[in-house]
C-alpha positions in Angstrom: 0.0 0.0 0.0 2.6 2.0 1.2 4.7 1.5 -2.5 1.7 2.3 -4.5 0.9 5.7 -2.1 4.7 7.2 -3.3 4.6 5.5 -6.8 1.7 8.0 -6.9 3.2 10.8 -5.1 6.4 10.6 -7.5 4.4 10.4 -11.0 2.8 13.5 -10.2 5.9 15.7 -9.4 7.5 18.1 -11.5 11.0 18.1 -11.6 12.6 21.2 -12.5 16.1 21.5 -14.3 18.5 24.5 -12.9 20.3 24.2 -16.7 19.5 28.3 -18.5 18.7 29.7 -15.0 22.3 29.6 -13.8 22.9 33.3 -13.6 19.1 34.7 -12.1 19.9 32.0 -9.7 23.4 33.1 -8.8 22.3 36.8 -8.6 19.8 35.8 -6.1 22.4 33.7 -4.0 24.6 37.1 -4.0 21.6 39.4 -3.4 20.3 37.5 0.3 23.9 36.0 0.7 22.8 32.5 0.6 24.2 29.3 -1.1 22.9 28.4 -4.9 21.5 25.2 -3.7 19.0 27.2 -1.6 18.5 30.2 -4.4 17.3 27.7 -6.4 14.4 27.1 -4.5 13.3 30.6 -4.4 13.8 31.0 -7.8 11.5 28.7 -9.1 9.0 29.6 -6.1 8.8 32.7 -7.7 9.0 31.9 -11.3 6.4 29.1 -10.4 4.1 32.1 -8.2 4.5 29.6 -4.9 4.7 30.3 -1.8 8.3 29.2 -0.2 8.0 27.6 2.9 11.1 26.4 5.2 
């Protein structure tokens, strides 16, 4: 049951390629002094209109 719940879960994700966004995300890294890794997520938050929760 548990297999077929995150079979499920994992067919509807989107996953999102970094590759073209380098240098928005890199500006943001320098612009609130944070690593790229977590730029990243607040680039596509916005990009995407989420909200970004930590």
């Amino acid at each position: 049951m548990i297999t077929i719940a995150i079979k499920h879960g994992l067919s509807i994700m989107e996953v999102l390629q970094i590759a073209c966004n380098e240098e928005e995300i890199l500006e943001i890294a320098t612009q609130l002094k944070i690593t790229s890794y977590d730029a990243s997520y607040d680039y596509f938050a916005k990009t995407k209109e989420l909200r970004l929760i930590t």
